[in-house]
TORMARSE-384112 format. One record per residue (C-alpha): chain; z, y, x; residue number from 1. Coordinates in nm, 2 decimals, always signed. Layout:
N
SITE  chain       w       v       u    n
SITE      A       Z       Y       X  NUM
...
This chain:
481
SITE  chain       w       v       u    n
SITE      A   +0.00   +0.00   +0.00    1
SITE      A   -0.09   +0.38   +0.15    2
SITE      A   +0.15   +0.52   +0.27    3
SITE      A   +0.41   +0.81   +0.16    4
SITE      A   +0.41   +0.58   -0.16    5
SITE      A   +0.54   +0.84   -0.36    6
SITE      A   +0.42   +1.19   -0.49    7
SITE      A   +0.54   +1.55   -0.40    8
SITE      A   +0.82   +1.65   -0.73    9
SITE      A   +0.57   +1.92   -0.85   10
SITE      A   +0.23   +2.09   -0.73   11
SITE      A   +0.15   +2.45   -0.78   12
SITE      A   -0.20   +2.58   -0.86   13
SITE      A   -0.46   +2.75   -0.63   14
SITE      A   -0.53   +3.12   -0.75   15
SITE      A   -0.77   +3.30   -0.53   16
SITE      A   -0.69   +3.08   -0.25   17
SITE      A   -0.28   +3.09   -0.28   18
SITE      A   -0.04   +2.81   -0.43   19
SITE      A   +0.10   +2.96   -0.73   20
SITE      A   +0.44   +2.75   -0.82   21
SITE      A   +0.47   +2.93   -1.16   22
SITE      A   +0.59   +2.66   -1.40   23
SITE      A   +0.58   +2.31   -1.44   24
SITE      A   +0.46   +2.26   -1.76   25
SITE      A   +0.19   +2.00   -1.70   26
SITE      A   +0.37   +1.62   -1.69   27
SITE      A   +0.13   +1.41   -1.48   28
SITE      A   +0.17   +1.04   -1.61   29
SITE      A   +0.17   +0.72   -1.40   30
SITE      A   -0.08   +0.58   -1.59   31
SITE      A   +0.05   +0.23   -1.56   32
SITE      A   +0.42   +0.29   -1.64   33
SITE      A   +0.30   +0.58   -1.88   34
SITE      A   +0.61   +0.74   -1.72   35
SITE      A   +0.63   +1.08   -1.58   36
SITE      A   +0.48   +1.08   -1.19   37
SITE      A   +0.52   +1.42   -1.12   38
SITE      A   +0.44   +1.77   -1.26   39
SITE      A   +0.21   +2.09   -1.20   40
SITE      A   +0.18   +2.43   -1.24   41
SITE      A   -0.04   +2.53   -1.52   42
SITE      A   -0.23   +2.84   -1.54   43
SITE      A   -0.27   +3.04   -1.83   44
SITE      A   -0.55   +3.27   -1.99   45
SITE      A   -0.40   +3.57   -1.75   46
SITE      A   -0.42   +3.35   -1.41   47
SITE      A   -0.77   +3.24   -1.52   48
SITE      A   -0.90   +3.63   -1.56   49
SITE      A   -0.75   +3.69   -1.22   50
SITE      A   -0.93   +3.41   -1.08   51
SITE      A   -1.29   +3.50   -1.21   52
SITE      A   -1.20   +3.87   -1.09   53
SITE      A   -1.12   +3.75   -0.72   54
SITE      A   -1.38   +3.51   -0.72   55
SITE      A   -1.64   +3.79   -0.82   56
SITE      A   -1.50   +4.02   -0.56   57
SITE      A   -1.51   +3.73   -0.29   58
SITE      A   -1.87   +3.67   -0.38   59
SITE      A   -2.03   +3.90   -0.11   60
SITE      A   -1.79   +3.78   +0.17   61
SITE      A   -1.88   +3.42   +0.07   62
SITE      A   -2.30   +3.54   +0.09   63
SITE      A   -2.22   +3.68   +0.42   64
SITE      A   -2.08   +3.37   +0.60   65
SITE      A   -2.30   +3.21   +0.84   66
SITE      A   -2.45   +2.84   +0.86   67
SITE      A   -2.18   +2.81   +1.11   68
SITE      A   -1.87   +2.95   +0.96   69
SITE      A   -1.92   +2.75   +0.62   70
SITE      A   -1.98   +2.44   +0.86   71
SITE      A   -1.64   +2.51   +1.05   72
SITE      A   -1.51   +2.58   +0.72   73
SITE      A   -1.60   +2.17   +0.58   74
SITE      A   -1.56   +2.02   +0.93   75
SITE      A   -1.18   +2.10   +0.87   76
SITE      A   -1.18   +1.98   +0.54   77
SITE      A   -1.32   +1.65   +0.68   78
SITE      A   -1.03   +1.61   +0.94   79
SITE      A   -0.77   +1.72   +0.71   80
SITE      A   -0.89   +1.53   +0.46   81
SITE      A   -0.92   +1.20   +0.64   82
SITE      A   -0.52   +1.24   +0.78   83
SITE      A   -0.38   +1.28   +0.42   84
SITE      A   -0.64   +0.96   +0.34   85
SITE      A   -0.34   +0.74   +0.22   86
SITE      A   -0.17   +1.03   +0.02   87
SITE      A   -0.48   +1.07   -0.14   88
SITE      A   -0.54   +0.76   -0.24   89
SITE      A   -0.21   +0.63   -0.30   90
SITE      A   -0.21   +1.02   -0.59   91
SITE      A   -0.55   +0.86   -0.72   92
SITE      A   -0.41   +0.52   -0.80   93
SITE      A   -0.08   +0.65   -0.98   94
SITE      A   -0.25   +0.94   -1.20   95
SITE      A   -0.58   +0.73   -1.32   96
SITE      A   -0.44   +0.39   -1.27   97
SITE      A   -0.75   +0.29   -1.01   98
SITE      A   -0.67   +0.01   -0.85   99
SITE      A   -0.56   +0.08   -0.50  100
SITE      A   -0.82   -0.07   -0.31  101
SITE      A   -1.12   +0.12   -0.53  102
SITE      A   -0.91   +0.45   -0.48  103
SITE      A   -0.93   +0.41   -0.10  104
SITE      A   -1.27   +0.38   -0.12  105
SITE      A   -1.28   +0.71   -0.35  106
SITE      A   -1.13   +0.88   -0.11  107
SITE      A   -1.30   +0.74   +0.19  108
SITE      A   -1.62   +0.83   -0.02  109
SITE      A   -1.45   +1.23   -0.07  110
SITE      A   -1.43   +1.24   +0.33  111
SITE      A   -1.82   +1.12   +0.34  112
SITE      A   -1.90   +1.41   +0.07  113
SITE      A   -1.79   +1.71   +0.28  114
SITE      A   -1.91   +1.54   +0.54  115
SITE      A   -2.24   +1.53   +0.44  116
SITE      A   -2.18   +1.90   +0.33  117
SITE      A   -2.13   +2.00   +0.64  118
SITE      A   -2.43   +1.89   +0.80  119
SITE      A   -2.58   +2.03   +0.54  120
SITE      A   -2.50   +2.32   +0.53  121
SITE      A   -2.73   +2.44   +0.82  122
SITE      A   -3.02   +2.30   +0.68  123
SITE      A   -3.06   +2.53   +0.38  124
SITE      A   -3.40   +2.65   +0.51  125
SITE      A   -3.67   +2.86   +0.37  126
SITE      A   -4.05   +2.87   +0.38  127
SITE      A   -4.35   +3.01   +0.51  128
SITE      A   -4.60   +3.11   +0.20  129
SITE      A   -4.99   +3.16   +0.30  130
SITE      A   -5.09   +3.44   +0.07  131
SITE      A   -5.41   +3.50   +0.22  132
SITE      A   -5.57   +3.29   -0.06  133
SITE      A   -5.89   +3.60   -0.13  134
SITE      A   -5.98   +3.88   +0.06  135
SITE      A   -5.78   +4.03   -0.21  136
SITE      A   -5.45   +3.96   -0.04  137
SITE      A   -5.56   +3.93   +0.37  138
SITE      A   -5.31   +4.13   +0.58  139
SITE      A   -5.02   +3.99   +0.37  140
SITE      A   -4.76   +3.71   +0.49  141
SITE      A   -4.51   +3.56   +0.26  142
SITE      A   -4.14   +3.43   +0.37  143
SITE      A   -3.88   +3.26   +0.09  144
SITE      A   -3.52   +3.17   +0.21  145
SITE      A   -3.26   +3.09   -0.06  146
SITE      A   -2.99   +3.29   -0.09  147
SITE      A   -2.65   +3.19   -0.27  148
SITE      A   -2.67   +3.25   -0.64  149
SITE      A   -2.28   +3.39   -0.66  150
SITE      A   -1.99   +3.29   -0.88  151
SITE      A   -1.97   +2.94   -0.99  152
SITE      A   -1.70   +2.73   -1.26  153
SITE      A   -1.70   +2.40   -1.22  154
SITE      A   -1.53   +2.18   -1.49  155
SITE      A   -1.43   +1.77   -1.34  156
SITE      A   -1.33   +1.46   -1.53  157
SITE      A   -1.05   +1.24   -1.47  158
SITE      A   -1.26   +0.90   -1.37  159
SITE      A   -1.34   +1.01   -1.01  160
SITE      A   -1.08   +1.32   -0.94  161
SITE      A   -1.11   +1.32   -0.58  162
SITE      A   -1.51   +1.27   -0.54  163
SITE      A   -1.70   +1.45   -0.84  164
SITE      A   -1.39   +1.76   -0.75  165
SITE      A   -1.59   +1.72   -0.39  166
SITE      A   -1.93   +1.68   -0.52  167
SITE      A   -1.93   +2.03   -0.68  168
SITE      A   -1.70   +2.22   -0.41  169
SITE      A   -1.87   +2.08   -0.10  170
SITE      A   -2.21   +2.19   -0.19  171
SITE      A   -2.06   +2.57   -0.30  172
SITE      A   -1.89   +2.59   +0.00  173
SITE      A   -2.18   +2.52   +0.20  174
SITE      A   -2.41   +2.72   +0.01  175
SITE      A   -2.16   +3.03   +0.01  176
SITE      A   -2.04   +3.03   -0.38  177
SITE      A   -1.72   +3.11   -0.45  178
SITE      A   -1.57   +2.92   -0.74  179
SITE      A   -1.38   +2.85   -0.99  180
SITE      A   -1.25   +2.50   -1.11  181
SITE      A   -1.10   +2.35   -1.38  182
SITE      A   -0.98   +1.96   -1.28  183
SITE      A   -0.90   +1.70   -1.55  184
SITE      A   -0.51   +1.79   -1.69  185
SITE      A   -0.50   +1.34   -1.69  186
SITE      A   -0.57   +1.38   -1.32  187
SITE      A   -0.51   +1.71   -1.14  188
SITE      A   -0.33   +1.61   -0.81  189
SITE      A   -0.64   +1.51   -0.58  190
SITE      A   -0.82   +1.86   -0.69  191
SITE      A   -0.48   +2.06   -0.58  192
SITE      A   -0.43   +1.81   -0.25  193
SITE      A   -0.81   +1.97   -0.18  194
SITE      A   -0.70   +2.32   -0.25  195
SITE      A   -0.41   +2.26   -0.06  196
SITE      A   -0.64   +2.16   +0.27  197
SITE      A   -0.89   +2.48   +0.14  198
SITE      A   -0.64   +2.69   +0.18  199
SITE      A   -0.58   +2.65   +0.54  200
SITE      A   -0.94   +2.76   +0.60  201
SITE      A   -1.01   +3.12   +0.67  202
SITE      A   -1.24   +3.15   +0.36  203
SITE      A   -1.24   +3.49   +0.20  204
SITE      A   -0.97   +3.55   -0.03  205
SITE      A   -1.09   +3.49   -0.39  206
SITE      A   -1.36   +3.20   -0.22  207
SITE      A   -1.19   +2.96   -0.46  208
SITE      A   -0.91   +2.87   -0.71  209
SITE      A   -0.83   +2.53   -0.87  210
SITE      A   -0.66   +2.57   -1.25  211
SITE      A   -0.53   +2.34   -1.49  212
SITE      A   -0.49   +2.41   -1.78  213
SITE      A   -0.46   +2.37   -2.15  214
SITE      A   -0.84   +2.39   -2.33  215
SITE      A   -0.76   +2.65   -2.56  216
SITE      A   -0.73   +2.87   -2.23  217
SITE      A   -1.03   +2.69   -2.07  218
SITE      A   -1.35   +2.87   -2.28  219
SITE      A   -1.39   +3.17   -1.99  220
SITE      A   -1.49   +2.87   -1.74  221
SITE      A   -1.79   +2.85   -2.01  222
SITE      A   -1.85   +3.19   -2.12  223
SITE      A   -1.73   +3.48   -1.88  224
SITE      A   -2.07   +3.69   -1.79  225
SITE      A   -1.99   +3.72   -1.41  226
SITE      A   -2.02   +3.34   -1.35  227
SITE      A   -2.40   +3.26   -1.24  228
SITE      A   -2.38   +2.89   -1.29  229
SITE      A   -2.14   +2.62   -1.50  230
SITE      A   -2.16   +2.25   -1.38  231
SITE      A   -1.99   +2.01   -1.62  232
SITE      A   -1.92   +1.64   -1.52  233
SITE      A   -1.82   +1.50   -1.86  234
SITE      A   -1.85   +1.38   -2.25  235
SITE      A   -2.11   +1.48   -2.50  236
SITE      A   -1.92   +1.79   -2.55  237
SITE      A   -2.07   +1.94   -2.26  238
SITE      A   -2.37   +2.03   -2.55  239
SITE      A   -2.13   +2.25   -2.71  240
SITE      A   -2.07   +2.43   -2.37  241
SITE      A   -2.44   +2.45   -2.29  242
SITE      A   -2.49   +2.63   -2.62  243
SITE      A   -2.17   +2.90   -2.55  244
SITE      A   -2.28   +2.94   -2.19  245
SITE      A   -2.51   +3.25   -2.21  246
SITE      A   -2.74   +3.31   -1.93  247
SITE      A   -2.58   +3.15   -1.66  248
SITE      A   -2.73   +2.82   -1.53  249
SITE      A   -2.63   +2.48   -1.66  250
SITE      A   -2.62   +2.18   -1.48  251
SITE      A   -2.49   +1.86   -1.71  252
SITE      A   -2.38   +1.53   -1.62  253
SITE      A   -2.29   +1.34   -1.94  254
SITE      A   -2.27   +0.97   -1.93  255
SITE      A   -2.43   +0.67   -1.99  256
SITE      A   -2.47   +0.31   -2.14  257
SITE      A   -2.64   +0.16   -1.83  258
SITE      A   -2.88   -0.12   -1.86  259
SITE      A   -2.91   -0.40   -1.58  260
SITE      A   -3.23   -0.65   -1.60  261
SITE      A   -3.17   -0.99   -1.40  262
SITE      A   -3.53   -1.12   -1.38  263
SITE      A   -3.66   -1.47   -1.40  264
SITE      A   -3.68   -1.50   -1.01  265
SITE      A   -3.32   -1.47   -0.93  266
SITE      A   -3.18   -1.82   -0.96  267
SITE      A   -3.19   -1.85   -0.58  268
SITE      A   -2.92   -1.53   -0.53  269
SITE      A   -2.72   -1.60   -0.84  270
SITE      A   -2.41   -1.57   -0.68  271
SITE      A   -2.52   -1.25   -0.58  272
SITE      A   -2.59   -1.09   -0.88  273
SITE      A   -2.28   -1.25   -1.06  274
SITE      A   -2.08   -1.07   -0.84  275
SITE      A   -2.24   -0.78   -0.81  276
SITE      A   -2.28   -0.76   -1.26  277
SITE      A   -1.86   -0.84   -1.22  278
SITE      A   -1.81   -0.54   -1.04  279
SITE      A   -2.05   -0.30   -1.19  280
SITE      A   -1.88   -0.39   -1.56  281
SITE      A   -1.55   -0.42   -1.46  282
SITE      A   -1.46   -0.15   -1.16  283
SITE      A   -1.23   +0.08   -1.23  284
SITE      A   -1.17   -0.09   -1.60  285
SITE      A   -1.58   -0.02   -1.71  286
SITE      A   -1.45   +0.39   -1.69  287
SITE      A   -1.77   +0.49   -1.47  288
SITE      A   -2.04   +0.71   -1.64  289
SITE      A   -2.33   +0.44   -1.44  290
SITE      A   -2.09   +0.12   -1.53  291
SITE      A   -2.28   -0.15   -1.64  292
SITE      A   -2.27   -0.20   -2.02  293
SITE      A   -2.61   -0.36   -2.09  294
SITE      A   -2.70   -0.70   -1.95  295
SITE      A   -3.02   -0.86   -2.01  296
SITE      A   -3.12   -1.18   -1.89  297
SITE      A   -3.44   -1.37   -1.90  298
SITE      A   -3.41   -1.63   -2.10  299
SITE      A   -3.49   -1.90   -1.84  300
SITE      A   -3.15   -1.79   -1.73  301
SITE      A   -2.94   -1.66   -2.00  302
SITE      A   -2.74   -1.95   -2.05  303
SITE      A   -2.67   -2.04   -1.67  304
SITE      A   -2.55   -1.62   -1.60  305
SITE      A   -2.37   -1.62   -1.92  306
SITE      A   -2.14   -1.94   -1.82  307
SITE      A   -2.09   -1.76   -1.47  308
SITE      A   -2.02   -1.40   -1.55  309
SITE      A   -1.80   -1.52   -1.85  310
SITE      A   -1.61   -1.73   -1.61  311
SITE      A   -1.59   -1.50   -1.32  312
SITE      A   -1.49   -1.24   -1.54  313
SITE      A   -1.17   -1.45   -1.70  314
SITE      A   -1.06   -1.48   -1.31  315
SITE      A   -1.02   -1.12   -1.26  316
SITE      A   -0.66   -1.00   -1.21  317
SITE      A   -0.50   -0.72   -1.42  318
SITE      A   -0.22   -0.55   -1.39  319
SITE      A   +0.00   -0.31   -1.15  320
SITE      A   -0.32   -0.04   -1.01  321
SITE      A   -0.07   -0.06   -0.71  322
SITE      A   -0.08   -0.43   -0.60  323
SITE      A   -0.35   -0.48   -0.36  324
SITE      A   -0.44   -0.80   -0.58  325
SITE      A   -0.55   -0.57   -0.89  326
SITE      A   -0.85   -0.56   -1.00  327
SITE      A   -0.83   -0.42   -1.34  328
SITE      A   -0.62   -0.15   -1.42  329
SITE      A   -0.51   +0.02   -1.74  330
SITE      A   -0.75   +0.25   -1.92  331
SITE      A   -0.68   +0.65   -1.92  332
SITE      A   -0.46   +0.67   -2.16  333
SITE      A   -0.38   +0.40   -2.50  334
SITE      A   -0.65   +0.64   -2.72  335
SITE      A   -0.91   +0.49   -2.53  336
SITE      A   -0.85   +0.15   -2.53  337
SITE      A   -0.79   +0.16   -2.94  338
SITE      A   -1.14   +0.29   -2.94  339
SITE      A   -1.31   +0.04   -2.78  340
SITE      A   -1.08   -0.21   -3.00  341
SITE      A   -1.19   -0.05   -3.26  342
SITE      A   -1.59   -0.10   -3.14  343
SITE      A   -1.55   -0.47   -3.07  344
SITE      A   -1.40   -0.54   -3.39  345
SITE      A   -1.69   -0.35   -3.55  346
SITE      A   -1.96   -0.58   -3.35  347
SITE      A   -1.79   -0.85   -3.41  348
SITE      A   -1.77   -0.76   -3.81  349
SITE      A   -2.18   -0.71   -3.73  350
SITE      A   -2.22   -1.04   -3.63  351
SITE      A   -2.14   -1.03   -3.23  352
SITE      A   -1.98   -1.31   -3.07  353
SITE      A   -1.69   -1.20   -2.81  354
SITE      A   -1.75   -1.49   -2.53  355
SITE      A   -1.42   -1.37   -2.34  356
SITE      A   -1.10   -1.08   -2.37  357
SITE      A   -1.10   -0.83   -2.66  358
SITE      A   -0.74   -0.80   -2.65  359
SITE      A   -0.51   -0.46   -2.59  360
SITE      A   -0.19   -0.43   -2.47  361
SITE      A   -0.09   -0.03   -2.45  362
SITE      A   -0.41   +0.12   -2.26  363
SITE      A   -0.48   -0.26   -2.10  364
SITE      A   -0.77   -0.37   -2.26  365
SITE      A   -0.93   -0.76   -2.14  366
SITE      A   -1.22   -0.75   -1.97  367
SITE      A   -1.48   -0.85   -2.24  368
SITE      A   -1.84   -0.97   -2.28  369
SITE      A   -1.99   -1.01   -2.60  370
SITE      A   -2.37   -1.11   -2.68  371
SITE      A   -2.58   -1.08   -3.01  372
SITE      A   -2.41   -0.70   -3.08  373
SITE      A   -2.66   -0.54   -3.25  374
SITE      A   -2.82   -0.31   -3.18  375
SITE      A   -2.73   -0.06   -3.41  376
SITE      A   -2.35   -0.08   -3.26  377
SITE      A   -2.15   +0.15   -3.15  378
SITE      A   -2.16   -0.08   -2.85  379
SITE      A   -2.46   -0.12   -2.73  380
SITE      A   -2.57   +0.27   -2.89  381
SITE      A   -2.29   +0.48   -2.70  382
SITE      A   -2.12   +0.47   -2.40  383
SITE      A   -1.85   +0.24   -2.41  384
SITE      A   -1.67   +0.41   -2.12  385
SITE      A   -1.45   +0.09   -2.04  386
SITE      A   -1.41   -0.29   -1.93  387
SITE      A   -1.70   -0.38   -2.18  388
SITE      A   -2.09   -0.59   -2.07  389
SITE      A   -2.29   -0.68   -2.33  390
SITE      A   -2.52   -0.99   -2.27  391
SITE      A   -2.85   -1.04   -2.43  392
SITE      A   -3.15   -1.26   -2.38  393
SITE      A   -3.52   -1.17   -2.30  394
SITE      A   -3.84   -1.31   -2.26  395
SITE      A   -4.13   -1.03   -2.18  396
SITE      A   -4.07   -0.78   -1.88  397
SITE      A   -4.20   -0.53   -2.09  398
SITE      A   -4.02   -0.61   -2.37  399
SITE      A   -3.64   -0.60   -2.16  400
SITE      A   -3.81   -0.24   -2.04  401
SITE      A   -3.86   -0.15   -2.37  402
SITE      A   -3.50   -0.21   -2.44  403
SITE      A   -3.34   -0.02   -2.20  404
SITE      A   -3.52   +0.28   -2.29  405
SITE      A   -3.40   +0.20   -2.63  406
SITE      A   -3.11   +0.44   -2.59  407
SITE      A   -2.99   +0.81   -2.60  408
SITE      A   -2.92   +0.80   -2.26  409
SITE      A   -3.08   +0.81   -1.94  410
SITE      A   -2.84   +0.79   -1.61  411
SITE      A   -2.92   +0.48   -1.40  412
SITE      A   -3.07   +0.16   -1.43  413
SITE      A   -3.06   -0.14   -1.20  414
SITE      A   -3.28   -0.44   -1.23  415
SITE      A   -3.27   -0.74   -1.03  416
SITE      A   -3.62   -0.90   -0.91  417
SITE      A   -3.81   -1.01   -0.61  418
SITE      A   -4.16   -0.94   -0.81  419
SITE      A   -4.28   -0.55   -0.67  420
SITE      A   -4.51   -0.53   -0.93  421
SITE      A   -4.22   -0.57   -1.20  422
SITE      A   -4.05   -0.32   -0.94  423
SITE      A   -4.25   -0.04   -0.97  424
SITE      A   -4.30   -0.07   -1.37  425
SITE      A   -3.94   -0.01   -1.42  426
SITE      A   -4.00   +0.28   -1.18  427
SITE      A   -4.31   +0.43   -1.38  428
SITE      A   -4.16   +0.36   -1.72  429
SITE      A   -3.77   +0.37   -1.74  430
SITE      A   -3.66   +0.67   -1.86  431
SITE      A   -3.34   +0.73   -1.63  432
SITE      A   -3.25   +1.02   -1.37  433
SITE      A   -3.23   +0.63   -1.13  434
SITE      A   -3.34   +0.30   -1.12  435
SITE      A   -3.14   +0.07   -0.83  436
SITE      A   -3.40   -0.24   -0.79  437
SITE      A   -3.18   -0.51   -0.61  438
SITE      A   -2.88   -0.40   -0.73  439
SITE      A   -2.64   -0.27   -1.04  440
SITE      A   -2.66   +0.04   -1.16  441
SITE      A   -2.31   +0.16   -1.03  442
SITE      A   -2.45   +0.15   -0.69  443
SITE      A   -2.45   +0.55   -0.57  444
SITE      A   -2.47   +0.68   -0.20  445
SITE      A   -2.34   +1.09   -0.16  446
SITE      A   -2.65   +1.24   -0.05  447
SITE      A   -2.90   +1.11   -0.32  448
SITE      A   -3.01   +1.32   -0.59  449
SITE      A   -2.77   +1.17   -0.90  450
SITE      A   -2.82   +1.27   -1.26  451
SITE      A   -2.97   +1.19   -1.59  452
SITE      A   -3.24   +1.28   -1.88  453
SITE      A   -3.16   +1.23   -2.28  454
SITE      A   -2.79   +1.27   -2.38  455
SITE      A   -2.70   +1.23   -1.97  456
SITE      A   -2.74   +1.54   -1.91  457
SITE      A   -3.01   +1.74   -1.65  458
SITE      A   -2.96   +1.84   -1.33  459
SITE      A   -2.90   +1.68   -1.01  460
SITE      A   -2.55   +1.64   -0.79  461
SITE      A   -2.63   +1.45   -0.37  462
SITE      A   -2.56   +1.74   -0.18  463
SITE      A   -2.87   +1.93   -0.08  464
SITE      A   -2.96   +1.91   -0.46  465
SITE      A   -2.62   +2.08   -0.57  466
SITE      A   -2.67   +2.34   -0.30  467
SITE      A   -3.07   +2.39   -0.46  468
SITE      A   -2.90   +2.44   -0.76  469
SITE      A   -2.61   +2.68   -0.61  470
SITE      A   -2.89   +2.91   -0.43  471
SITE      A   -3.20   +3.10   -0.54  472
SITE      A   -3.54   +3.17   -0.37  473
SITE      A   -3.55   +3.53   -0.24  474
SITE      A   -3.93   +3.61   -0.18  475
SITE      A   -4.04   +3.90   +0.15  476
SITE      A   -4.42   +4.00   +0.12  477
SITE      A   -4.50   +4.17   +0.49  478
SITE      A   -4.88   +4.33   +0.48  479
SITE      A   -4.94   +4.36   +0.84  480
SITE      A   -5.29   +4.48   +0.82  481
């Protein structure tokens, strides 16, 4: 187990780059015990007006730091960061319940983020633009560099509080945006461990503040004029905010009820793809916007996976997030898991056939696998958003294609085959932001471009294509003749 084992008493809040221990009104829940963890300071509508303020002021400050000062700036958050690794991960296991060995990876995976921020951030290169295109423009050379676009709020979810927190403040730091940021109130303690390592950096005052708080104080992070861009990681509520958002840019990630095809050719690597399907459903109790809900088989090999995923999946261990054995923890909180009890029962009403779990305890819900939900069910129509894989049968390629498209959403898609033909169909025709051949849909690296179409949202987090999004082009015409 990481060690210290235990949490600070209380955390304050970062306002314009100072802690602020002003109350301790927000209770922080073990979410395995359900008991009180530890407690935070929680700003309120006047802290959140001084934060936009400062951050507006700190805006040209931020513009003017070179390649090399933001660099310096994310080199220290990579050392600090990777010294408090254990504290990290050990916070991350006790306020989300993530099993302890997925929330060292998290938090490795938050070092590799501002890592990759880092080197990033002196790449942000322009272009040369040939504007002698008619005798009309000869004499005139044009130059674009990007330039950062200013004041951003960023608004995190409580399923990956340490790495979607870095995957919006890495790239603004690099790209010289000051910001604003609103962490989950389930899970606020990674996002104020990051402020805390922030603010022993010499950014300018106002560069950044990190705010819980209640949502009825929340709606300036949406609607205050001075911010130039809002990036949500969240529910379908982030439609709602598009809508109250103005003219600032938008950049959505929203979920999705990912699809996995296992083709007819992969008897030979069954073990494989068992294990990687187990982990894709089941990581992090199914509460991953790319977990894998949707299974299909062809049916050459439907019955063979269905014995060996139901069977692999009774084997898992739940329980204590904290024993290194653990590999399914409790769900966010007990509304959750009576949600999705409340979806299985209704396939199962619909005529679905629950091959394994479907039981809750509190905010433990089984592992479960179900086949023939229709397809009208909640289940297989929304994001399930928990420890849920739904297996069906196919025989046509096309036809398993034509299924996964069959959905609101459009995050990832993985599909398992050796055929490069059937490949690069899936590529041409599945409507998804991804689509992982050889592997589950979960599978995500830090520096490729991640986001969805349909209800998952639009826009693109990886990096360099948060910092395209965090800058604009600034054109210079020169007529030299």
């Amino acid at each position: 187990m990481p060690t210290p084992a235990k949490l600070q008493p209380r955390y304050p809040y970062y306002l314009a780059n100072q802690p602020v221990h002003a109350n301790t009104d927000l209770a922080v829940l073990d979410k395995y015990s359900g008991k009180i963890a530890t407690r935070v300071a929680l700003a309120d509508a006047k802290a959140i007006e001084a934060a936009i303020g400062a951050a507006a002021r700190a805006a040209a400050p931020m513009a003017a730091l070179k390649p090399y000062q933001r660099r310096a700036v994310l080199e220290h958050c990579v050392e600090s960061l990777r010294a408090r690794k254990d504290e990290l991960a050990f916070a991350l296991c006790v306020e989300a319940g993530k099993p302890i060995r997925d929330s060292l990876g998290e938090a490795e995976r938050l070092i590799d983020t501002f890592r990759i921020a880092a080197d990033e951030s002196t790449r942000i290169d322009g272009e040369i633009v040939n504007l002698e295109i008619s005798e009309r423009t000869r004499g005139h050379r044009g130059f674009v560099k990007r330039v950062p676009l200013g004041l951003c709020s960023f608004i995190t979810p409580f399923n990956f509080p340490l790495n979607l927190v870095a995957h919006k403040v890495a790239p603004a730091i690099a790209a010289g945006c000051p910001f604003v940021l609103k962490p989950s109130e389930r899970t606020p303690i990674g996002a104020l461990i990051i402020g805390e390592v922030l603010a022993e950096t010499d950014l300018p005052r106002g560069a950044f503040s990190i705010l819980p708080c209640n949502i009825e104080d929340a709606d300036p992070f949406v609607t205050d004029e001075r911010l130039k861009l809002l990036s949500f990681t969240g529910g379908q509520v982030g439609w709602d905010l598009k809508a109250r958002a103005g003219r600032k840019k938008v950049v959505l990630e929203l979920g999705g009820n990912a699809a996995c095809i296992v083709d007819a050719d992969q008897k030979p690597r069954l073990d494989f793809v068992i294990a990687r399907l187990i982990s894709g459903s089941f990581y992090q109790s199914g509460q991953s916007c790319i977990g894998v809900q949707r299974i299909l088989v062809h049916a050459s090999l439907y019955d063979e996976v269905k014995k060996r995923f139901v069977a692999a999946t009774k084997k898992l261990k739940a329980g204590d997030p904290k024993d290194p054995e653990t590999f399914l923890g409790p769900m966010i909180d007990e509304a959750a898991a009576k949600r999705l009890e409340s979806w299985i029962a209704e396939a199962k009403q619909a005529g679905a056939k629950i091959l394994c779990g479907g039981k809750r305890n509190g905010n433990m819900l089984d592992a479960t696998v179900l086949e023939e939900v229709p397809h009208a069910a909640k289940l297989n129509r929304m994001e399930a958003f928990g420890p849920i894989a739904l297996l069906e049968p196919f025989e046509e390629f096309d036809a398993a294609l034509a299924t996964v498209n069959d959905s609101d959403y459009g995050l990832q898609a993985g599909l398992f085959t050796d055929n490069l033909t059937h490949a690069m169909r899936a590529w041409d025709t599945l409507a998804e932001g991804g689509v992982v051949v050889g592997d589950i849909p979960s599978f995500r690296v830090d520096n490729m471009p991640y986001g969805g179409v349909k209800f998952s949202g639009f826009g693109r987090e990886g990096i360099r294509y948060a910092i395209e999004d965090m800058t604009e082009r600034r054109l210079l015409v020169i007529r030299d003749a």
